[in-house]
N, CA, C and O atoms as a Tripos MOL2 file, in Angstrom:
@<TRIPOS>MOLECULE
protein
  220   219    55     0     0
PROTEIN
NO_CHARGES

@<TRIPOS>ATOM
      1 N         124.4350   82.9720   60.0460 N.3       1 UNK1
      2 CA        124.0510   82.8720   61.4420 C.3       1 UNK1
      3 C         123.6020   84.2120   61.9990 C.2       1 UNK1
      4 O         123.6540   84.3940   63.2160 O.2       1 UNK1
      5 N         123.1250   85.2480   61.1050 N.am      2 UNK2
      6 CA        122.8150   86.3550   61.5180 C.3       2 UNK2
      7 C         121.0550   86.5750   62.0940 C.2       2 UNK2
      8 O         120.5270   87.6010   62.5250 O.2       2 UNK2
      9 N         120.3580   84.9530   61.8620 N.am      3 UNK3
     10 CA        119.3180   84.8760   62.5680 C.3       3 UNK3
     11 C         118.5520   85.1000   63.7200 C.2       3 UNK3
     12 O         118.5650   84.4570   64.7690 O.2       3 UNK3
     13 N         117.6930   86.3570   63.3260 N.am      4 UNK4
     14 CA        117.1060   86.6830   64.5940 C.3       4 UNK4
     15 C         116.7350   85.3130   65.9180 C.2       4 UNK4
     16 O         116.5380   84.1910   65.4500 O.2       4 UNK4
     17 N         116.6950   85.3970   66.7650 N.am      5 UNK5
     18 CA        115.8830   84.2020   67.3940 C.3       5 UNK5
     19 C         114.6200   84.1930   67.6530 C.2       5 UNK5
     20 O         114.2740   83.2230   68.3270 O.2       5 UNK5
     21 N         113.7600   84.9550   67.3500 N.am      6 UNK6
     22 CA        112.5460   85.3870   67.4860 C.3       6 UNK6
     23 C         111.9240   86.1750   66.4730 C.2       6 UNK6
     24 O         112.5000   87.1790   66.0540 O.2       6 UNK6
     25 N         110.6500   85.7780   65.9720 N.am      7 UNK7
     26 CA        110.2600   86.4150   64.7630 C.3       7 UNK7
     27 C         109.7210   88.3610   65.5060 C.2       7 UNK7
     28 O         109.4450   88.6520   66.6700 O.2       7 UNK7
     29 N         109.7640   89.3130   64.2290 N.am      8 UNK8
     30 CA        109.4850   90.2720   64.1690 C.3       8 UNK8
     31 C         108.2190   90.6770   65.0300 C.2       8 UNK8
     32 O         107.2690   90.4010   64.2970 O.2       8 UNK8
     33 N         107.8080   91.1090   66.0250 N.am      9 UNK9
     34 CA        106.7540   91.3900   66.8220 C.3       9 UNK9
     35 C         105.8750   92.6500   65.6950 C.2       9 UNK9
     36 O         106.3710   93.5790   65.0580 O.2       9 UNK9
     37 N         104.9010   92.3440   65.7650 N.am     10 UNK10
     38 CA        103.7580   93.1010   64.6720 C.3      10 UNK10
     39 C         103.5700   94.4890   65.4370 C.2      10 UNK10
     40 O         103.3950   94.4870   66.6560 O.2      10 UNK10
     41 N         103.6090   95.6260   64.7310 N.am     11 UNK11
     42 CA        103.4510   96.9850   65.8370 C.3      11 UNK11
     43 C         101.7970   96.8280   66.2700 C.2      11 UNK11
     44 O         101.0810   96.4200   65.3550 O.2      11 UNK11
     45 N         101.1960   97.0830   67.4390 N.am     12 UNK12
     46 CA         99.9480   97.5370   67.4560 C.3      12 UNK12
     47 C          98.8470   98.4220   67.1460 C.2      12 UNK12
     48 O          98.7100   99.0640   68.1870 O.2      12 UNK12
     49 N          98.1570   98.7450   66.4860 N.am     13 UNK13
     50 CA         97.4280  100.0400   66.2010 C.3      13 UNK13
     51 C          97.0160  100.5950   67.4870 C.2      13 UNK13
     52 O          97.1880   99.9280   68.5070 O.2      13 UNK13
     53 N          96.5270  101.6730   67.5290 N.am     14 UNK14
     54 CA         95.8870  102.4130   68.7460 C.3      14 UNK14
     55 C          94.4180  101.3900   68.9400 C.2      14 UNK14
     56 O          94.1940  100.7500   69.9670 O.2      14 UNK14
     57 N          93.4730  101.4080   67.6710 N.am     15 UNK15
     58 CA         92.6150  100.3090   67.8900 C.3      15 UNK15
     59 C          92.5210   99.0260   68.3270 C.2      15 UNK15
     60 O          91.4790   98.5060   68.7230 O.2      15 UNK15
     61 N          93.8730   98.3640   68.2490 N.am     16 UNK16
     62 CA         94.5750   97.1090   68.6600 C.3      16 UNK16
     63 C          94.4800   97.5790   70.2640 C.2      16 UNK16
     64 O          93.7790   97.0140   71.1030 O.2      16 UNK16
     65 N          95.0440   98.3380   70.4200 N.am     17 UNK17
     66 CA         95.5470   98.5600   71.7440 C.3      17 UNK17
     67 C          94.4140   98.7920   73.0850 C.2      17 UNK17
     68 O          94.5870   98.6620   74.2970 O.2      17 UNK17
     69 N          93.3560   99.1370   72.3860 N.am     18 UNK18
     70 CA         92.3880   99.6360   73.0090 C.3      18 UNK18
     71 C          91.4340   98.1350   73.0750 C.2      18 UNK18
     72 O          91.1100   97.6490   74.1590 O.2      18 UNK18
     73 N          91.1720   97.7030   72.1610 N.am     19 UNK19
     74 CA         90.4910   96.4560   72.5400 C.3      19 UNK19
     75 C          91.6490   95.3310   73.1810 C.2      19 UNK19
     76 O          91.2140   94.2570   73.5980 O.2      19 UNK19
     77 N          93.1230   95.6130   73.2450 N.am     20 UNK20
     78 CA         93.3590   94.8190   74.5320 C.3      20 UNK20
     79 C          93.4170   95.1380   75.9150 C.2      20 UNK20
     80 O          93.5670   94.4480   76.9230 O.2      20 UNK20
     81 N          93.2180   96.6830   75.6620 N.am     21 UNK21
     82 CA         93.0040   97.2210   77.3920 C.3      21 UNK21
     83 C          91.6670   96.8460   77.6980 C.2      21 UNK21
     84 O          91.4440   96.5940   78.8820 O.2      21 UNK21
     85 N          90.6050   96.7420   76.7780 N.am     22 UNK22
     86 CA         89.1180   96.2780   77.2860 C.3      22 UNK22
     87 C          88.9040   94.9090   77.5580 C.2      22 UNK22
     88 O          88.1020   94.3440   78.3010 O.2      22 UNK22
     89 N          89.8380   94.4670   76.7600 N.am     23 UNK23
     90 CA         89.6480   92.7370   77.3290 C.3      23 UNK23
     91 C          90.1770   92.2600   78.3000 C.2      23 UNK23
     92 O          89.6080   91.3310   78.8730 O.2      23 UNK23
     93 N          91.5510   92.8010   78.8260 N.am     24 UNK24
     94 CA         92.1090   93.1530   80.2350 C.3      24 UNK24
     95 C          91.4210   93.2970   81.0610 C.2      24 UNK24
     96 O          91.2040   92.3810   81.8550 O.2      24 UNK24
     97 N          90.8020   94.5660   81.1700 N.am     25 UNK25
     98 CA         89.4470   95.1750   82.3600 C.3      25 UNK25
     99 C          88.6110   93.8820   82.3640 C.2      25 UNK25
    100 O          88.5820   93.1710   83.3690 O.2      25 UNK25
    101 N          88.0230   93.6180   81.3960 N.am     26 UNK26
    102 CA         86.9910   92.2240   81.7110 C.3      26 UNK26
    103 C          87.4020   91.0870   81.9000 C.2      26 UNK26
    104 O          86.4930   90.3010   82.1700 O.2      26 UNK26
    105 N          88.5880   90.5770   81.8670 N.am     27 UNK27
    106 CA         89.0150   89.3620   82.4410 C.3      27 UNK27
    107 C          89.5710   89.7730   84.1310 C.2      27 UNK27
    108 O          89.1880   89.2230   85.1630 O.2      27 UNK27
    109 N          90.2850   90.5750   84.0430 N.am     28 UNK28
    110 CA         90.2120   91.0580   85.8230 C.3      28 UNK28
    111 C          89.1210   91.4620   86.5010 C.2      28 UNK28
    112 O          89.3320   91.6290   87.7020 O.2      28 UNK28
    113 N          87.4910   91.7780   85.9500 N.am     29 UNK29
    114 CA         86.2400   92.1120   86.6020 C.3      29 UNK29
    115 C          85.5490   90.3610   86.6090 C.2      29 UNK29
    116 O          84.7030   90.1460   87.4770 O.2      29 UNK29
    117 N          85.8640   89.3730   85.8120 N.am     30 UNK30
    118 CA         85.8760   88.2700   86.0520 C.3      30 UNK30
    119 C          86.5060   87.4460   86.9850 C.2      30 UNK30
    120 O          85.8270   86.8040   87.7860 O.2      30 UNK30
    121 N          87.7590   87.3860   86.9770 N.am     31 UNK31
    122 CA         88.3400   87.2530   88.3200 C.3      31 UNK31
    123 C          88.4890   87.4600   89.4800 C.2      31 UNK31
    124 O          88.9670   86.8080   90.4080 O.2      31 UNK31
    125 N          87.8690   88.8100   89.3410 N.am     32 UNK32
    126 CA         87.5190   89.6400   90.6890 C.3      32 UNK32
    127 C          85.5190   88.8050   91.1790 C.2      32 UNK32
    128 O          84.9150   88.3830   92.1650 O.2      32 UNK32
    129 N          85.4010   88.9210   90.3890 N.am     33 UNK33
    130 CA         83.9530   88.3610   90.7570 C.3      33 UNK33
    131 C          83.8190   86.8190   91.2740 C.2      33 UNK33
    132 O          83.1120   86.3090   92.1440 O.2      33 UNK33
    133 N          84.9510   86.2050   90.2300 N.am     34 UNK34
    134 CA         85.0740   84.3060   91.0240 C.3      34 UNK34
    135 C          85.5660   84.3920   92.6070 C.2      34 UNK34
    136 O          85.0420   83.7880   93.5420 O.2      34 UNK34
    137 N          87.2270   85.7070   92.7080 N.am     35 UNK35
    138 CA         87.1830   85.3860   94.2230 C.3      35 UNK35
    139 C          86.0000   85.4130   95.1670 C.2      35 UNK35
    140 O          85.6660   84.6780   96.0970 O.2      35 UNK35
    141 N          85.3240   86.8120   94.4680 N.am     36 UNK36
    142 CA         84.2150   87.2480   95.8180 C.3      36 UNK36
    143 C          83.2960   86.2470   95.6620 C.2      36 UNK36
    144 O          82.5020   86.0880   96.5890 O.2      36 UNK36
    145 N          83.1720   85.1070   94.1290 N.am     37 UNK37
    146 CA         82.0820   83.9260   94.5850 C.3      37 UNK37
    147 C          82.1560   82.8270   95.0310 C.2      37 UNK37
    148 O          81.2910   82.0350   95.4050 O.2      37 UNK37
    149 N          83.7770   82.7590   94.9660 N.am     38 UNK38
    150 CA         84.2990   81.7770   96.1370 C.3      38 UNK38
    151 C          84.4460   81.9760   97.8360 C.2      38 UNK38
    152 O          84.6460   81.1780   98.7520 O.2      38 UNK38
    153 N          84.2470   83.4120   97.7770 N.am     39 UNK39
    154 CA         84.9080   83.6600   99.3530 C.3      39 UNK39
    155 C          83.0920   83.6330  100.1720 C.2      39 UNK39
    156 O          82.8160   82.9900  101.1850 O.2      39 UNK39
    157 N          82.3640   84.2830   99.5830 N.am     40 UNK40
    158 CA         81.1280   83.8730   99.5020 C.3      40 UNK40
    159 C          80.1850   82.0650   99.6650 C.2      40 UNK40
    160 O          79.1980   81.7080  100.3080 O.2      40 UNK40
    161 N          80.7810   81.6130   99.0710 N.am     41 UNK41
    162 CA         80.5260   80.2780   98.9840 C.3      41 UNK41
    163 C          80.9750   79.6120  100.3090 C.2      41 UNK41
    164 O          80.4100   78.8220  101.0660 O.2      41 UNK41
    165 N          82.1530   80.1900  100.3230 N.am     42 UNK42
    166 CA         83.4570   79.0010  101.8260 C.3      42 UNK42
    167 C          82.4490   79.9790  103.1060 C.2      42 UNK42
    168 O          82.2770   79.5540  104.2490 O.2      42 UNK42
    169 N          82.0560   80.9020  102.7540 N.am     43 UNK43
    170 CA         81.2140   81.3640  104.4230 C.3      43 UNK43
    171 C          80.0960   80.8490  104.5550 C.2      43 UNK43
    172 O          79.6570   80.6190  105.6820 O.2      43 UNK43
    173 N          79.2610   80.5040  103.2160 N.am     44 UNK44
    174 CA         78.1110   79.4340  103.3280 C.3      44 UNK44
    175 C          78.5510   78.5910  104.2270 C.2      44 UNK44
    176 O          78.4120   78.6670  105.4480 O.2      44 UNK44
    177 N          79.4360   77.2570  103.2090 N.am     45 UNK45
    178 CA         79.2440   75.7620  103.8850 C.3      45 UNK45
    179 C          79.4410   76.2040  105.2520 C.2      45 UNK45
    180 O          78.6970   75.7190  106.1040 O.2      45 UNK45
    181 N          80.7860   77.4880  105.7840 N.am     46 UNK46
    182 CA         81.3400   76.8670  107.0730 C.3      46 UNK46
    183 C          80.2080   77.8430  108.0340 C.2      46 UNK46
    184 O          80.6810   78.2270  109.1040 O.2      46 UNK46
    185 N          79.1350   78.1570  107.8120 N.am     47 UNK47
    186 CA         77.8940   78.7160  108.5150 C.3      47 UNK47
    187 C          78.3120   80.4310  109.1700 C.2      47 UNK47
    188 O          79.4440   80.8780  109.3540 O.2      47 UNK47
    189 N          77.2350   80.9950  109.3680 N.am     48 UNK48
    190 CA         77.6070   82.2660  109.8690 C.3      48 UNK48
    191 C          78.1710   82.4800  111.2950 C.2      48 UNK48
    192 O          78.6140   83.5560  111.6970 O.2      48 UNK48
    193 N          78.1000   81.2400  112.0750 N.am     49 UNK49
    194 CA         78.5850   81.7040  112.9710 C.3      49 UNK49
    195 C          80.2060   81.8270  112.9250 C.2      49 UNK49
    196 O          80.8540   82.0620  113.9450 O.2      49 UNK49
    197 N          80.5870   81.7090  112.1020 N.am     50 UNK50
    198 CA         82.1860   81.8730  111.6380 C.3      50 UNK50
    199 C          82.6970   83.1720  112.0740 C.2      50 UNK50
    200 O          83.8870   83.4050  111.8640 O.2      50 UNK50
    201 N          81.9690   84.0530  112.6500 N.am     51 UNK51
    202 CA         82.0040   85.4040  112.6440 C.3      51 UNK51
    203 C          81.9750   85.6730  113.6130 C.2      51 UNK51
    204 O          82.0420   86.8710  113.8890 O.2      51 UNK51
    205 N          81.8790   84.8570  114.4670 N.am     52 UNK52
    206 CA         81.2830   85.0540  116.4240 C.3      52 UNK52
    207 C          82.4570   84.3080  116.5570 C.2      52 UNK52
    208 O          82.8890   84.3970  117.7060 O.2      52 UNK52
    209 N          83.1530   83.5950  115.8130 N.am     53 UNK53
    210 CA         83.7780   82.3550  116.9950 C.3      53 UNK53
    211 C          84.9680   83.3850  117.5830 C.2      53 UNK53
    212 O          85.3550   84.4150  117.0320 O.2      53 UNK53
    213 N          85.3600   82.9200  118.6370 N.am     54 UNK54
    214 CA         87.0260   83.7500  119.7170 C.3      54 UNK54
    215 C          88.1620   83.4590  118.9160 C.2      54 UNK54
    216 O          88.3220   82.3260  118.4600 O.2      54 UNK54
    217 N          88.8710   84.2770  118.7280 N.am     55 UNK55
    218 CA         90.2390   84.4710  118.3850 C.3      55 UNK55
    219 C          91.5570   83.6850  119.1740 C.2      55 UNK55
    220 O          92.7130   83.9080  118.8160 O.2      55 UNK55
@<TRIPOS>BOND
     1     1     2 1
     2     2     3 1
     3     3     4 2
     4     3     5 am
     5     5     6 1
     6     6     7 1
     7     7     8 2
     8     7     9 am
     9     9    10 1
    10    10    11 1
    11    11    12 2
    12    11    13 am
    13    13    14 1
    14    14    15 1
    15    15    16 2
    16    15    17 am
    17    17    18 1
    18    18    19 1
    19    19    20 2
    20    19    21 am
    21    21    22 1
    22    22    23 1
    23    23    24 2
    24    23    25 am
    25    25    26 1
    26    26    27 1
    27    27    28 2
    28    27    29 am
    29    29    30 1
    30    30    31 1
    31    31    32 2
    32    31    33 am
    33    33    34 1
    34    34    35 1
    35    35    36 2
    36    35    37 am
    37    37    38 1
    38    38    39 1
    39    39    40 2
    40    39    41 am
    41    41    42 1
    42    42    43 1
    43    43    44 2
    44    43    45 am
    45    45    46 1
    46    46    47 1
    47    47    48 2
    48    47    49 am
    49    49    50 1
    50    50    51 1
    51    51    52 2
    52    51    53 am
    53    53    54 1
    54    54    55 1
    55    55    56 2
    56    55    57 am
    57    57    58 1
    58    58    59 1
    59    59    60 2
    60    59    61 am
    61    61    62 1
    62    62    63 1
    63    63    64 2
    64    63    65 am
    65    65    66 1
    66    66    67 1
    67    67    68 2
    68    67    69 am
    69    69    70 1
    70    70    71 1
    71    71    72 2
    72    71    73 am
    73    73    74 1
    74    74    75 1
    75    75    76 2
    76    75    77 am
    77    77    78 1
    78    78    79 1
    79    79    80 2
    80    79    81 am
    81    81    82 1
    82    82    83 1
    83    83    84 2
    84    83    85 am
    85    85    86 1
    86    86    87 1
    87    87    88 2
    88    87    89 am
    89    89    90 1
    90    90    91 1
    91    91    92 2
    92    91    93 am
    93    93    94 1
    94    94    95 1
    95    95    96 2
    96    95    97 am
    97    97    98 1
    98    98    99 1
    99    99   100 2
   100    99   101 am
   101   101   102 1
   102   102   103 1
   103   103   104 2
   104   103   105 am
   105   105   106 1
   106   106   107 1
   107   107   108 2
   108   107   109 am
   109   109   110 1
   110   110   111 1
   111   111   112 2
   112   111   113 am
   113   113   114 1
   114   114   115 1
   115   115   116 2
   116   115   117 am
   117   117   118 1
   118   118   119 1
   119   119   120 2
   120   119   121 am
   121   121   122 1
   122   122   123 1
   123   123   124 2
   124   123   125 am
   125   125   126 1
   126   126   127 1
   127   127   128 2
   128   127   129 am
   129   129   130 1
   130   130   131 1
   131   131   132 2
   132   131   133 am
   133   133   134 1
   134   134   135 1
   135   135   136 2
   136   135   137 am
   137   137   138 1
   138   138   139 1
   139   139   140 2
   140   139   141 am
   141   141   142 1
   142   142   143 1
   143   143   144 2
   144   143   145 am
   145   145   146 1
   146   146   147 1
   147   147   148 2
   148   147   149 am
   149   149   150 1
   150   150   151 1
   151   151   152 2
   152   151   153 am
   153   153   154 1
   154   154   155 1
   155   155   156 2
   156   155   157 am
   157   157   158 1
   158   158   159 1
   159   159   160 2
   160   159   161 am
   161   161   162 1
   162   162   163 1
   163   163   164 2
   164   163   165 am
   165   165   166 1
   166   166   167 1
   167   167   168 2
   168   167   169 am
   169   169   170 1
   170   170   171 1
   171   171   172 2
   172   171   173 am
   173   173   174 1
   174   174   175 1
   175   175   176 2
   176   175   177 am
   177   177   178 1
   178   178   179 1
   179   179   180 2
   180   179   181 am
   181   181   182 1
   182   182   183 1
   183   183   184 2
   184   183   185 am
   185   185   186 1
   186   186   187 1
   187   187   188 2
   188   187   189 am
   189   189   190 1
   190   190   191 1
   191   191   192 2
   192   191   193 am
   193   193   194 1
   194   194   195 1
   195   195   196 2
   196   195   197 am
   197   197   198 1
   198   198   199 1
   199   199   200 2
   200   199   201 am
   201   201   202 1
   202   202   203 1
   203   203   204 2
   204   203   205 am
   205   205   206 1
   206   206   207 1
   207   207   208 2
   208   207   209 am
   209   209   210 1
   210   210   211 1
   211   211   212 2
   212   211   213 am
   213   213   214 1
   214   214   215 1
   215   215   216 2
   216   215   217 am
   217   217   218 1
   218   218   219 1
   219   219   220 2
@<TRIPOS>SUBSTRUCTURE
     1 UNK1         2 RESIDUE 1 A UNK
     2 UNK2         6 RESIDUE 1 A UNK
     3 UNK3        10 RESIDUE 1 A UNK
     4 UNK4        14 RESIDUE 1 A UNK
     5 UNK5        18 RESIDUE 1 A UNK
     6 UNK6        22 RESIDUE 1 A UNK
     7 UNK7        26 RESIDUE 1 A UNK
     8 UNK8        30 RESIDUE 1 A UNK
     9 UNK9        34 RESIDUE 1 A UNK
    10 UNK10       38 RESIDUE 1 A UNK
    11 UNK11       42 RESIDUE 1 A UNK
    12 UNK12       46 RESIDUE 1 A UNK
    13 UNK13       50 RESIDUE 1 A UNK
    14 UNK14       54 RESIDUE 1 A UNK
    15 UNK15       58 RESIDUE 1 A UNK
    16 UNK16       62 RESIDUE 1 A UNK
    17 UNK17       66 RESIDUE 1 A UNK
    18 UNK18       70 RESIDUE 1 A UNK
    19 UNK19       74 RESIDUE 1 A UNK
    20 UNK20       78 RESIDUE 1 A UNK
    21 UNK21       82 RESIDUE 1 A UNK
    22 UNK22       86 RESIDUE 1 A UNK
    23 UNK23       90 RESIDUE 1 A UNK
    24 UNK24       94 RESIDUE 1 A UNK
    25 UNK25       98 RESIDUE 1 A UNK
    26 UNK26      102 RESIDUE 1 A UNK
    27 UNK27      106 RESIDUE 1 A UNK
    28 UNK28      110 RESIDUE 1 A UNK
    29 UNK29      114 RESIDUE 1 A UNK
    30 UNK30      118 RESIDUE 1 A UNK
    31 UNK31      122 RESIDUE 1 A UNK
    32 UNK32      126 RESIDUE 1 A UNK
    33 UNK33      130 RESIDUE 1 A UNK
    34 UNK34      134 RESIDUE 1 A UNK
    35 UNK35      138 RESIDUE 1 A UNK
    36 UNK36      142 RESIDUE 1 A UNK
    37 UNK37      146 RESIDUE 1 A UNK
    38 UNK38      150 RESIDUE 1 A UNK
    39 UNK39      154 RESIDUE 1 A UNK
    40 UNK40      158 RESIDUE 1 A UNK
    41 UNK41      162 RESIDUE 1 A UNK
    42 UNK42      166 RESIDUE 1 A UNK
    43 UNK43      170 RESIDUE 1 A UNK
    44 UNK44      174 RESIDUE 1 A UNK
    45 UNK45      178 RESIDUE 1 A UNK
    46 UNK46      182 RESIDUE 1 A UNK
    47 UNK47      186 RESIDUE 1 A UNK
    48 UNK48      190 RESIDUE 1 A UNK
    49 UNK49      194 RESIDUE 1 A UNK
    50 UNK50      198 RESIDUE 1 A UNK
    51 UNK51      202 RESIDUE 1 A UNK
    52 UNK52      206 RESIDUE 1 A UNK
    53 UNK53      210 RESIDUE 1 A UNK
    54 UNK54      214 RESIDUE 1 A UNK
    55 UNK55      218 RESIDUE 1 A UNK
């Protein structure tokens, strides 16, 4: 019963490491780009005067 519960995690190389910090950056410059093409989009349908109306 001296069984780990989880297998051995593989060490990363520096090269490993670096193409997961780059794939990081580009999935958050993706995400960052859907909000701004959603927030973009919702000021279309609801027209520009969205911007004038009173508080």
């Amino acid at each position: 019963m001296n069984e780990q519960p989880y297998p051995e995690v593989p060490k990363l190389t520096p090269e490993d490491l670096a193409k997961q910090k780059a794939r990081s950056k580009a999935l958050g410059l993706v995400l960052g780009a859907l909000v701004i093409l959603f927030f973009i989009v919702t000021i279309a349908k609801l027209g520009g005067n969205v911007w004038n109306r009173e508080l």
